[in-house]
N, C-alpha and C positions, 0 to 999 in steps of 0.2 A: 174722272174722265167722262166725257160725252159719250155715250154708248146706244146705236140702235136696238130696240132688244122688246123680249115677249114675257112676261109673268109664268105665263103656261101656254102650250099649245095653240096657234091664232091663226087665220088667215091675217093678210095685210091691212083690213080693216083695224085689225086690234094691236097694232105694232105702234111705240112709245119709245119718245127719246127721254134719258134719266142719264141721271150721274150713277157711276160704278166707281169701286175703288179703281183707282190705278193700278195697275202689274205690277210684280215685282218679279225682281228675278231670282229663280227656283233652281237653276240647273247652269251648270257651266257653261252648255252650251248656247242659252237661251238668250236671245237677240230681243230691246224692246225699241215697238217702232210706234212715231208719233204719226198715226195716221192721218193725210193729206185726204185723201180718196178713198170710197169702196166702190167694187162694185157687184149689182146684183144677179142672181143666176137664178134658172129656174131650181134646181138639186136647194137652193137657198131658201125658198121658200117655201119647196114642197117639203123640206124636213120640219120649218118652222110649224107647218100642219101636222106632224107627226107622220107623215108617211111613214119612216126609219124604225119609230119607235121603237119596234119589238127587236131591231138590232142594235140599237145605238139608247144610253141611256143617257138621256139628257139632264144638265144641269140648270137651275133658273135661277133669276131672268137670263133667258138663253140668248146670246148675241147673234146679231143677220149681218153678213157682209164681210165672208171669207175672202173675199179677192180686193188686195189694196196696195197702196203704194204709199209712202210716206219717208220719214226720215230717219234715220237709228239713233236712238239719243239714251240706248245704255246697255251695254255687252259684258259678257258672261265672261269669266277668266280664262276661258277654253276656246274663245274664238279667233279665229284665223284671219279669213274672211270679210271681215266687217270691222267698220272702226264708228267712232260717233260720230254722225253728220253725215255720211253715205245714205245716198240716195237710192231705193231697194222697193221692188215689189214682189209680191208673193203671194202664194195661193196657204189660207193657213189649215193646219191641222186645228187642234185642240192647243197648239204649245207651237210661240214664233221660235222654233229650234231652227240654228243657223242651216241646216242641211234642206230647208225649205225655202229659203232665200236666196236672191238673186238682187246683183246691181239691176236698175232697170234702167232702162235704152232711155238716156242721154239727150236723144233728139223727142222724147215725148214729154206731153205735160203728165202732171200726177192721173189726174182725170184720164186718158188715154192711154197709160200705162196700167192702171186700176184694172182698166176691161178686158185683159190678156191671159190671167194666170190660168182660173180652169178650162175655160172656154177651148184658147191654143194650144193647152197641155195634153187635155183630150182629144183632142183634132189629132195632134201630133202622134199620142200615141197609139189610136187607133190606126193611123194609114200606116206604122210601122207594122199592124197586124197581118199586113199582108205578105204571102209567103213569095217571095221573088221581086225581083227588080218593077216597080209603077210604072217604072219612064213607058209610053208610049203606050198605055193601056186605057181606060177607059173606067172613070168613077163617077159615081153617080152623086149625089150628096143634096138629097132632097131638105127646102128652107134655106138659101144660101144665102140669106138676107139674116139671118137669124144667128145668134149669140155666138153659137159653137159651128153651124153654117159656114159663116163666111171665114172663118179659118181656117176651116177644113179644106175649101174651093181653093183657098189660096195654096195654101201647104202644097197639094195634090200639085197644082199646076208648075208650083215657082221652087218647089224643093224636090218633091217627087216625080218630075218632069210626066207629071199623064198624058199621053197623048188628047185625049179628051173628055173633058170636065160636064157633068150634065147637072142642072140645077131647074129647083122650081120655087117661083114665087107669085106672088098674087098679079092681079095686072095693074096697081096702084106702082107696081116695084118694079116691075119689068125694063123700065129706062134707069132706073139707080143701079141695076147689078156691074154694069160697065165702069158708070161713075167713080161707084164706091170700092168697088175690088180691082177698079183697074182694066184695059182694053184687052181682049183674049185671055184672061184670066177663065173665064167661063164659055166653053163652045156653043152649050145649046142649052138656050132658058127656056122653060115651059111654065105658061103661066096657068098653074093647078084650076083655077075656077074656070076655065074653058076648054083643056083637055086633059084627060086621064093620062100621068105616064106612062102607061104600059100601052095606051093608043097611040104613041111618041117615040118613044123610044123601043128599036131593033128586038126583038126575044132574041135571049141567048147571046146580046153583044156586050153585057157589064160584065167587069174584071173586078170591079172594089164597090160597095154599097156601105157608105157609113149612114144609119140611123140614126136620125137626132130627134125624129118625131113618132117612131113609134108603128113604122109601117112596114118594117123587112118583110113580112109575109107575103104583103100584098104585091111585092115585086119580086119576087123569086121566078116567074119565068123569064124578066130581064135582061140574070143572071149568066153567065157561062159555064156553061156543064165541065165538072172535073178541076177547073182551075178558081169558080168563082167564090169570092170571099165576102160575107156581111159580118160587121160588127155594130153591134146595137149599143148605144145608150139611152133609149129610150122605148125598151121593152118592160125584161122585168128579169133581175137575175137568178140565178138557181139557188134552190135555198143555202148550197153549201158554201156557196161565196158570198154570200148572204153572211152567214155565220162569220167565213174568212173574216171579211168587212167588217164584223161588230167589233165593236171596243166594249172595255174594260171585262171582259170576260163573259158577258150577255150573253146568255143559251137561247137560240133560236126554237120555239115551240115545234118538238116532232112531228103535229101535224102540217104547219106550216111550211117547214120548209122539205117536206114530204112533197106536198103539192106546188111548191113553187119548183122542186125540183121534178115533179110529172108535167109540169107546161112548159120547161127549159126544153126537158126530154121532147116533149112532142111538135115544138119550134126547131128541134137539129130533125129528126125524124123527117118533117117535112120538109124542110132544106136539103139532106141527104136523096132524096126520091129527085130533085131536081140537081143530083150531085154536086151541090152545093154548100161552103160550111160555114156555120152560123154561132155566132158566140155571144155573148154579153160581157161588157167591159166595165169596171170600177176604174176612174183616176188613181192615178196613183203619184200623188204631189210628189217635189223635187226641185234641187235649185238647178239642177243641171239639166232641167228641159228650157227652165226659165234662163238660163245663158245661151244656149243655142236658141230658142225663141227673138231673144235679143240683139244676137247675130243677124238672123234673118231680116228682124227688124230694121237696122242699120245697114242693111245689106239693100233695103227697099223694096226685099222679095215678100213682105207682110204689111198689110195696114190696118190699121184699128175701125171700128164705128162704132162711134157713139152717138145711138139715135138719141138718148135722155137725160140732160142732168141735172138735178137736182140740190138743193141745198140740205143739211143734216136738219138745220133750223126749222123747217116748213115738213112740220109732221105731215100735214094732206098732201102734198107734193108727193114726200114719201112714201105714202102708203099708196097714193094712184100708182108710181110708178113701179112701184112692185106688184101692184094687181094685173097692171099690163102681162109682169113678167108670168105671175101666178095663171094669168089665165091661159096665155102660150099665142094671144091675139094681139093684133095690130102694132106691134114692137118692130122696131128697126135698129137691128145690130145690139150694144150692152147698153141697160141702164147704169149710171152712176150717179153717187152720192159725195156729195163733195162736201169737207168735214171743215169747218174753220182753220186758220191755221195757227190762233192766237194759239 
């Protein structure tokens, strides 16, 4: 099979399309799908650099392009769920086990359904983070143009009923956030290269701060005393969840996650002084977010974007389009890579 994939540790410049053996199936309950579509995420590329390493031990050539959609064309004797020829997207672990899989929404193309798994699974599951009812409260969700951004914006608004949604984008973006998520989906855009959110938006009037980029700190007077909640995915986790996280049994170096667990500590510490609580979140794939994701989907209260897409065929293609994602610049919604269907 065609496989995107790295020898060793690469940025996007060194990433190569090659034949791998084909999958076989291992486990009863193991689902194989003939991928249509991937698509890319920044967690995709930044592991491909080794960011993980010292949690996660990778095997090579290591494949890029955890989020796909494609067709089932061979199931395990345990499976329920899934027949051949069902049409299914999924966010993968290491192993397409059916409990990871989902039908995918019907009314999308492969490509469109590709750009949903982690991106909305995260979105999703972080705005459940919050302790009480959303409806009518106030989130923030800075980059809503962006991967896991504009799922978020959506969720919050069309599931979570927020009373008001706060977003920032460039001023290139400023007239697509309607376009592309839809009219009142978002209450107040601020376009970051001309004012500071915190010159913008009320102290002390966010109820929910999802982190996609990496700045909960810097909005924490935003925040509401006592009641306000940040969940980060683009911080840095504690080392102990770190650890959680690893696979195959990977011992996290004692110094390490010592000190990733003193800068966890001193990220609540200072949240706390603005009585405020602050956490870091790991996905945690599943077919049952990707059914209710789908729901939503069909329901018209979520849309996809696909600012990129590319063919598997056109290595340069490929590798610009992940550098976009790699660098976290001038990207519009999910890149995707679209696989032959021969």
């Amino acid at each position: 099979m065609l496989s995107l994939n790295i020898p060793s540790y690469s940025k996007p410049s060194g990433y190569q399309v090659s034949e791998l053996a084909k999958p076989e199936l291992s486990d009863p309950k193991d689902v194989i799908i003939k991928v249509h579509a991937a698509s890319i995420n920044s967690i995709d590329v930044k592991k491909a650099d080794g960011m993980l390493k010292l949690a996660m031990k990778d095997s090579f050539p290591y494949k890029i392009g955890y989020d796909c959609a494609g067709i089932v064309t061979e199931v395990g004797s345990d499976v329920t769920r899934f027949q051949v020829g069902d049409e299914v997207y999924t966010r993968l672990p290491e192993i397409s086990r059916e409990k990871y899989i989902a039908l995918k929404p019907s009314s999308l193309s492969f490509e469109d359904a590709a750009s949903i798994p982690l991106a909305a699974m995260t979105a999703l599951q972080a705005l459940r983070k919050y302790e009480g009812d959303l409806a009518g409260k106030t989130v923030f969700v800075p980059a809503g143009l962006s991967g896991t951004g504009l799922f978020a914006c959506q969720l919050a608004k069309n599931v979570f009923h927020a009373g008001k949604v706060i977003t920032t984008v460039s001023t290139s973006k400023m007239e697509k956030v309607n376009e592309l998520l839809g009219g009142g989906t978002v209450d107040q855009i601020i376009d970051y290269t001309k004012s500071h959110p915190r010159e913008v938006i009320k102290s002390g009037s966010v109820d929910f701060l999802f982190d996609t980029v990496g700045s909960a700190m810097e909005y924490l007077s935003l925040m509401k005393p006592k009641s306000g909640r940040i969940v980060s995915v683009a911080t840095m986790p504690s080392g102990n969840q770190l650890q959680e996280f690893s696979v195959n049994d990977q011992n996290i170096p004692i110094a390490l996650r010592m000190a990733l667990n003193a800068f966890d500590y001193v990220r609540k510490l200072r949240a706390g002084r603005y009585s405020v609580e602050y956490s870091y979140m790991f996905l945690s794939p599943n077919g049952q977010d990707l059914d209710e994701l789908r729901k939503y989907v069909e329901e018209r209260r979520l849309r996809t974007v696909v600012g990129t897409t590319v063919e598997l065929s056109d290595i340069e293609a490929v590798r610009s389009a992940c550098q976009v994602v790699y660098s976290g610049k001038g990207g519009l919604g999910k890149a995707v890579v679209k696989v032959a269907s021969s």
